[in-house]
C-alpha positions in Angstrom: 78.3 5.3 52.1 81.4 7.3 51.9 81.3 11.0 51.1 83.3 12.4 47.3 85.9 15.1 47.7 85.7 17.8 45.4 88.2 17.8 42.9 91.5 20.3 43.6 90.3 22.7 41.2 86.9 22.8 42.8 88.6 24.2 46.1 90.3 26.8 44.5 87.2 27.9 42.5 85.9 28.2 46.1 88.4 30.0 47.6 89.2 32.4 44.5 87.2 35.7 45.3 85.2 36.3 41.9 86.9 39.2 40.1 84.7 41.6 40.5 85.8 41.4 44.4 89.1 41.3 43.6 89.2 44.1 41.5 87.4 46.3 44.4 89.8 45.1 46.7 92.4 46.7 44.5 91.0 49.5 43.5 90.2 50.1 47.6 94.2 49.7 48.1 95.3 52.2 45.7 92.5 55.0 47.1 94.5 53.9 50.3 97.6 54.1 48.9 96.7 57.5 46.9 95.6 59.0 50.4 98.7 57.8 52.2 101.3 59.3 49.8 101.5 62.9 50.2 102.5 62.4 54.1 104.9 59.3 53.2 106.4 62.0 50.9 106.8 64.7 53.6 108.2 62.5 55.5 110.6 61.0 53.1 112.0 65.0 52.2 111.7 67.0 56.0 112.5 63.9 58.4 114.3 60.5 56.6 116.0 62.7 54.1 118.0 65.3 55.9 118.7 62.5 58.9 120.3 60.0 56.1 122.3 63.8 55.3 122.9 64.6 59.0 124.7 61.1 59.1 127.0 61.4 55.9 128.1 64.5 57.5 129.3 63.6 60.3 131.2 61.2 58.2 133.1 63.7 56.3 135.3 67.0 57.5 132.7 69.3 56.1 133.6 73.1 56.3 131.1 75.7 55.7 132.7 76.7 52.6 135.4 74.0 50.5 135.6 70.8 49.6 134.6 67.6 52.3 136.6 65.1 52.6 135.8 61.6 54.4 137.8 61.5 57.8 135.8 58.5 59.5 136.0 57.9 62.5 137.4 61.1 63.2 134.6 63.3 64.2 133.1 60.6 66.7 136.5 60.1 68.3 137.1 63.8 68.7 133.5 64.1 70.6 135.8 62.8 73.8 138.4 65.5 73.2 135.9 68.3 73.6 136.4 70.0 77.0 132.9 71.9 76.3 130.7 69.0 75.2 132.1 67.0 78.3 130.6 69.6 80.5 127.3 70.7 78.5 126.8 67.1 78.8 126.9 67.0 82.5 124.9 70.3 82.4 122.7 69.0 80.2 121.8 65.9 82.5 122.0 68.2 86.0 119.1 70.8 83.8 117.4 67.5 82.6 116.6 65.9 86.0 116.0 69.2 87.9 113.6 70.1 85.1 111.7 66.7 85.1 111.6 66.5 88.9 110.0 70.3 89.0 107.7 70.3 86.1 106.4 67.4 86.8 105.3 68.1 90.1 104.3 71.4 89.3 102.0 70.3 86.4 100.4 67.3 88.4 99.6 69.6 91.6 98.1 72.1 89.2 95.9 69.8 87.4 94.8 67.4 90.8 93.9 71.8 92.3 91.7 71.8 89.1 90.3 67.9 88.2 87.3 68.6 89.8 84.6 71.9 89.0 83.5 74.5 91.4 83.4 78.7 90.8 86.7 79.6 89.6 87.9 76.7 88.3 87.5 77.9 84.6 89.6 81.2 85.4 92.4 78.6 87.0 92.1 76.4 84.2 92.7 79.3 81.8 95.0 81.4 83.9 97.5 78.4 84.4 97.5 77.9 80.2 97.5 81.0 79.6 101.4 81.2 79.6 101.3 78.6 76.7 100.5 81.0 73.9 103.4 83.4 74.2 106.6 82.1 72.0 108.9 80.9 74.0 111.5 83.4 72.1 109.3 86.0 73.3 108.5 84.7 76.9 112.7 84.4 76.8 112.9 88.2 75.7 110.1 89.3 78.9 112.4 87.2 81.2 115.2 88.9 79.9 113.6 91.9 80.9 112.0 91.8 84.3 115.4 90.1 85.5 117.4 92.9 84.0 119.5 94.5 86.9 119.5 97.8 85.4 115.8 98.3 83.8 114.1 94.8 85.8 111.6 94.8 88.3 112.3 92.4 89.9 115.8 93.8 91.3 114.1 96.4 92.1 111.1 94.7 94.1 113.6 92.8 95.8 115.3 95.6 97.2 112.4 97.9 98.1 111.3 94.9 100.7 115.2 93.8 102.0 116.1 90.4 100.1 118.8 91.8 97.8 121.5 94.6 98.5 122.5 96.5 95.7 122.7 95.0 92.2 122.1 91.5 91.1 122.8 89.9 88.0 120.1 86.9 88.1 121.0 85.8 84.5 125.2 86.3 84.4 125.7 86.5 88.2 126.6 83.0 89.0 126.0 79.9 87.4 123.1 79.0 90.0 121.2 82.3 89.0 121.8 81.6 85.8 120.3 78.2 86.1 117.7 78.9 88.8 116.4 82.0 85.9 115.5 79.5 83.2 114.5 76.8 85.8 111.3 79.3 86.2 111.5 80.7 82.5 110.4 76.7 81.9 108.4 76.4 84.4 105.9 79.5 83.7 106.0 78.7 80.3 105.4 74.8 80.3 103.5 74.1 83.5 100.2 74.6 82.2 100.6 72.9 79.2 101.7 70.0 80.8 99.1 70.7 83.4 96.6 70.2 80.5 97.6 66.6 79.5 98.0 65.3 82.7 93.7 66.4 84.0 92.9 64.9 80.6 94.3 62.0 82.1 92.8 62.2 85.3 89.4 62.8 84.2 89.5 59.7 81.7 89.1 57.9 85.5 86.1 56.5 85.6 84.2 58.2 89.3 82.6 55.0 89.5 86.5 54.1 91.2 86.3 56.7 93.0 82.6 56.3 94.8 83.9 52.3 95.5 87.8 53.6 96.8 85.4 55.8 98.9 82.8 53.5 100.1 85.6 51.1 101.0 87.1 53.6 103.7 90.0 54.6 101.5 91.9 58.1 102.2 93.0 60.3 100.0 96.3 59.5 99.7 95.6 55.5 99.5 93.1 57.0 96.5 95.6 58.9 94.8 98.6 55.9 95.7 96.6 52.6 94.6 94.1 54.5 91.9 95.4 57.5 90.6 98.8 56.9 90.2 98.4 53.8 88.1 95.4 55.0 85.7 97.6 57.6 85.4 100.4 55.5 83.6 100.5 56.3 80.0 99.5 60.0 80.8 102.3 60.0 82.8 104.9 58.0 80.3 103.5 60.9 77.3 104.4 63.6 79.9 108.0 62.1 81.2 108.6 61.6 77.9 108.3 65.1 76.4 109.8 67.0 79.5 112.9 64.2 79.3 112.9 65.4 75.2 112.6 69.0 75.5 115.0 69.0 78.6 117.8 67.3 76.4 117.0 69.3 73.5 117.0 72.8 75.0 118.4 75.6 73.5 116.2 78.9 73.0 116.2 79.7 76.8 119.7 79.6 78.0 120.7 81.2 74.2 118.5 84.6 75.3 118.5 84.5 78.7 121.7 83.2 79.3 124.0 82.8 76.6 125.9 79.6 78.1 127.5 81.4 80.6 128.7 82.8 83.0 132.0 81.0 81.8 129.8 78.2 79.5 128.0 77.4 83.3 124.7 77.1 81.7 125.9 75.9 77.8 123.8 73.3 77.0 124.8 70.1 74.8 122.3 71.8 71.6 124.3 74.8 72.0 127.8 73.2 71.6 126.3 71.5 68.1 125.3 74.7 67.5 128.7 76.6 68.4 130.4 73.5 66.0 128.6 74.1 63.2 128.0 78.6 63.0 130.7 79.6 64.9 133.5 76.7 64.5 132.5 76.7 61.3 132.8 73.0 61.6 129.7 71.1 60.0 131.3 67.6 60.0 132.0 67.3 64.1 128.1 69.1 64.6 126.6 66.5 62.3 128.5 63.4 64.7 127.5 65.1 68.1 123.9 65.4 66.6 124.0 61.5 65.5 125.2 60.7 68.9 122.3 62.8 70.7 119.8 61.4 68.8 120.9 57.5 69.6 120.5 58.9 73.2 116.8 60.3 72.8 116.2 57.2 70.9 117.5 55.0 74.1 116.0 57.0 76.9 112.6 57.1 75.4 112.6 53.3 74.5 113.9 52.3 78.3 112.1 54.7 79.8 108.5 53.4 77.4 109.1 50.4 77.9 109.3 50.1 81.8 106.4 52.3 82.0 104.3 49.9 79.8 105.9 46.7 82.0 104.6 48.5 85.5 101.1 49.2 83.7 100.6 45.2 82.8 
């Protein structure tokens, strides 16, 4: 007895859904659709938009005021000739790793001090963040202030026990005052924050780990080196990677505290797009150093992703 095929148009009577299905499953797409818009839209006008705008600039010789004209490749070959670029660049990378390094020690010490609870660990918790919710404009300003070597404190304090003799300019001074002033500008301002992230991470860690590390005669360090650390992984790629961003794309701080100098020492690469474009007047050759940045951020973070995720598998 052999078994009948159905007919071709049998199958696809069977696997047509009946139109009353069909017309949910569009109508269920456009609600989709309908609810996805608005942000596809703000993101088309306040992110794709002025980036396609950023790059046709920095196509063109585009004054402030007056006609452009296109000059390709002009602004991206004169990005070489620019004495100050060349060294906000290496200032930029010498304040990136120093910044990294710091913060992120800083930020993991204070959250493994306040993973676990006991009495005062809430006033820790809170007194370490609390630095978070003043602007950093303002928190620039404060700095300003207390390191002011007419009107500071600090200057003052300093003298009254012995470390300093007479005046001290900690912001203008030198360029290693200059630097070592924002270094803890950045680091009372962001260390909590970060601090925050990384004991979210560390209390995802299941104890259960913990209890068998423990039970197998483990120390603390062999704990932190074999369990911590590698639980810790995409904690610790977020918090690289915004310290590495913010870090390449600082600007606030050294404009208060420091304005670039003493003799552009502290003039960071954000500050020579901005100098290009409001004091140079010169939007085209800000538009092509911003393009260029950007391709960096967008390399760093994909390297620096990806061989985080690679160590994790």
């Amino acid at each position: 007895m052999t078994m009948q095929r159905p007919a071709p148009a049998a199958d696809a009577a069977a696997t047509t859904p009946p139109p009353r299905r069909a017309s949910r499953a569009r109508r269920r797409s456009l609600v989709g659709a309908a609810y996805a818009a608005p942000t596809a839209v703000m993101v088309g006008l306040f992110f794709v938009t002025p980036l396609l705008l950023v790059v046709w600039m920095s196509l063109h010789k585009w004054p402030l005021l007056g006609q452009p004209t296109f000059n390709v490749p002009d602004n991206y070959t004169g990005i070489g000739d620019n004495q100050l670029g060349g060294s906000a660049v290496w200032f930029t990378v010498k304040y990136t790793v120093i910044m990294t390094v710091l913060l992120f020690s800083l930020a993991l010490g204070l959250a493994l001090l306040v993973q676990n609870r006991r009495r005062g660990v809430g006033f820790l918790r809170t007194a370490f963040f609390l630095p978070m919710a003043v602007g950093f404009a303002s928190a620039s300003l404060l700095f300003l202030g207390l390191l002011s070597d007419e009107i500071g404190p600090v200057s003052d304090g300093l003298r009254a026990i012995g470390l300093v003799d007479g005046y001290v300019s900690w912001t203008s001074g030198s360029g290693t005052s200059a630097l070592g002033s924002t270094v803890v500008l950045v680091l009372w301002r962001f260390a909590g924050f970060n601090m925050l992230i990384m004991l979210t991470g560390l209390q995802a860690i299941p104890l259960e780990v913990y209890e068998a590390a423990r039970i197998d005669g483990a120390s603390r360090w062999q704990t932190f080196r074999r369990i911590t650390l590698p639980l810790m992984r995409p904690t610790i790629a977020l918090v690289l990677t915004m310290m590495i961003t913010g870090s390449i794309l600082a600007f606030d701080q050294f404009w208060i505290l420091t304005r670039g100098g003493p003799d552009n020492s502290t003039t960071s690469l954000v500050m020579v797009i901005y100098r290009e474009a409001f004091i140079r007047l010169d939007l085209g050759s800000a538009a092509a150093l911003s393009v260029v940045l950007l391709a960096v951020l967008v390399v760093v973070n994909v390297v620096q992703l990806g061989v985080l995720r690679r160590r994790s598998h």
